[in-house]
N, C-alpha and C positions, 0 to 999 in steps of 0.2 A: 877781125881778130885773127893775129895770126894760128896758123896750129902746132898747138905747141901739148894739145894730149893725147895719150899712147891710141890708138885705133880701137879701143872699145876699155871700158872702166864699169868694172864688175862691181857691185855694194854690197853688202850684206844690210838690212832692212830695220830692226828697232836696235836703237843705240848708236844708227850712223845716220841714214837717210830721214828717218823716222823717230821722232821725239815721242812713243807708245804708252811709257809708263801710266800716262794719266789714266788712258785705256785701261790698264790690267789694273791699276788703283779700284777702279769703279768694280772689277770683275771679283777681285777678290773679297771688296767689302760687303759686295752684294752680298757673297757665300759666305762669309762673316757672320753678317747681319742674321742671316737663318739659320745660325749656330749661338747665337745669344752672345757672341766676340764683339767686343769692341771694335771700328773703325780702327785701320792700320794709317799709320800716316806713309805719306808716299816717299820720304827719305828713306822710311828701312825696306821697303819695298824696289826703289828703283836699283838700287844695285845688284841684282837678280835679275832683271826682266830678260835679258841679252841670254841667261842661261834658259830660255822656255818656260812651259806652264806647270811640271814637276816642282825645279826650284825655287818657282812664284809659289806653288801650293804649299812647298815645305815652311819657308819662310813664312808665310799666310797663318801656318797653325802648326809651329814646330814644334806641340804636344800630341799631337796627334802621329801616328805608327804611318808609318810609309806605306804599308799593303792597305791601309784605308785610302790615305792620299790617293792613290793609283786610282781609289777605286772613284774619286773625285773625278779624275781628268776628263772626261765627256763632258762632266756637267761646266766644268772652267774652260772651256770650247765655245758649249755652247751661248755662256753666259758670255764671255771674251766677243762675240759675233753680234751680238745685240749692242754690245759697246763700242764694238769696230768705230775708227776715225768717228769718234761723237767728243771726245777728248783733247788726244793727242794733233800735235802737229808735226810737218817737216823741221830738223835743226836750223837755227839762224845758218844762213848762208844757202841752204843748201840748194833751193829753189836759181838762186844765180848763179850756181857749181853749174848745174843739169842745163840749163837754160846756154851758158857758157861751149861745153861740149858739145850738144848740140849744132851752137854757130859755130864749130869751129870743122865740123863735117865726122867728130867723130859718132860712136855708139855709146849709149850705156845698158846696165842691165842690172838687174838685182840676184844673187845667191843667196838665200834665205834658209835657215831652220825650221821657220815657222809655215806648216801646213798650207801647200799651196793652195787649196781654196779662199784658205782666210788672208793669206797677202793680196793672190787675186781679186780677192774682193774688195780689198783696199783702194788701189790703182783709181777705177773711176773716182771713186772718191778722193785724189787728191789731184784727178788729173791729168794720172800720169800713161793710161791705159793703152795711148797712143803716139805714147813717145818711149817707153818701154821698150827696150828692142831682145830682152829675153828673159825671161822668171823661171827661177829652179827655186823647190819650197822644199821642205823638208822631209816631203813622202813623195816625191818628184823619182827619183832615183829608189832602189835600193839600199842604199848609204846616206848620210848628209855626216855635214861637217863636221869633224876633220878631215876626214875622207878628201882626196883632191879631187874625186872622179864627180861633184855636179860644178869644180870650176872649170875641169877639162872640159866635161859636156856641155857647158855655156858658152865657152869658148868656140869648140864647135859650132855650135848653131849658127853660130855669129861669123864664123868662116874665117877665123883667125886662129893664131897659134899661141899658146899658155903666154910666151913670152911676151907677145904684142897686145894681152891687155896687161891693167891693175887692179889689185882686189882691193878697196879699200874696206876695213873692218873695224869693231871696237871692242872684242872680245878674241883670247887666247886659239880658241879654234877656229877663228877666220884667217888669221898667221900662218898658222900650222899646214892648214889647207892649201893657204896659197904655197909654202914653200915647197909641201910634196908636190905640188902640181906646175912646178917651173917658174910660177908667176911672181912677178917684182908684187910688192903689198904697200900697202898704209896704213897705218894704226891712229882710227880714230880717238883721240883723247878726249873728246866731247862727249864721247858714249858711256854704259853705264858699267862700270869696275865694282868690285868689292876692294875694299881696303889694303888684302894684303896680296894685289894682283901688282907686278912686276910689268908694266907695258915695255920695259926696254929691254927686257929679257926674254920678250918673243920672240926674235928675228924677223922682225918687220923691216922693211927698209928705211921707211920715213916716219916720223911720229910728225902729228899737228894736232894743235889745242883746237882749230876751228875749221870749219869748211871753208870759210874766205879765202884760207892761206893757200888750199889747192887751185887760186886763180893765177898763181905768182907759177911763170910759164917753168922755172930751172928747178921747182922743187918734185916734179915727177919723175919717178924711179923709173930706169932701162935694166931690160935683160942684160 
């Protein structure tokens, strides 16, 4: 295969790489269930996931006060860890994106919001633990996303400069991130949106419906 991708391709992790929702499905109904709530069905739930375990909890039980939700979040972790990859899987394509990269001698690596223990512990289980070549989680850093400072600093690791990777994302704050941080982006349309989310009004460079279409060598953004 020729190479035809940028020298390292940054991800952000549920909603691009990672099809999770089923995941946070089980986590939420579990805590549902021990509140005498009905089972949530996973439509009203997946367009959230992308926003973390807050806007899953709010969503989950939108009659309930936000200073109780809060005081939820240890237990939607913990419960979230027990359901880790028991669910969800990688999006169609994705597994031949990475595989693709790979043979073509570049890098990848994942920028994640989601608590680096709990991505890291993902990894072996899909696989990916040794083909990974950098993870920034969401308590990684002092910041996370918007912030551009954990794509600079992945960047870094990886001994490249903002411009010569891509961040590919499916959610407003993976854009945002990459544009303060130099970097060309992608907006995953596959990932999960709420309704009156604007994906062309990001500043992304590319928008794509699927992972396949990132195999087609002319459709990846340059600095």
């Amino acid at each position: 295969m020729s190479r035809h991708f940028p020298k390292a391709v940054l991800f952000d992790l549920d909603g691009t790489l990672l099809d999770s929702a089923p995941d946070m499905l089980a986590t939420v109904n579990a805590m549902r269930a021990d509140r005498g709530v009905p089972p949530m069905p996973l439509a009203e739930l997946r367009p959230h996931v992308s926003r973390g375990a807050r806007a899953m909890a709010a969503a989950a039980f939108p009659l309930t006060d936000a200073e109780t939700r809060e005081s939820w979040i240890p237990e939607f972790l913990d419960r979230y860890s027990i359901e880790l990859g028991r669910h969800g899987k990688p999006f169609d394509g994705v597994e031949a994106l990475l595989a693709a990269i790979e043979a073509s001698g570049s890098r990848w690596g994942i920028v994640t919001n989601k608590p680096e223990y709990l991505a890291q512990a993902l990894l072996p289980l899909l696989g990916w633990q040794a083909r990974c070549a950098v993870m920034i989680g969401g308590d990684t850093l002092p910041v996370r996303k918007p912030d551009p400072l954990p794509l600079t600093h992945a960047a870094g690791l990886l001994g490249v400069s903002p411009s010569e990777c891509v961040y590919v994302g499916d959610d407003k704050r993976d854009i945002q991130a990459a544009l303060a941080a130099g970097m060309p982006s992608i907006v995953a349309l596959w990932g999960y949106r709420l309704p009156d989310d604007v994906p062309a009004e990001w500043g992304g460079d590319v928008m794509v419906e699927s992972a396949q279409e990132l195999l087609v060598a002319d459709i990846w953004p340059h600095a």
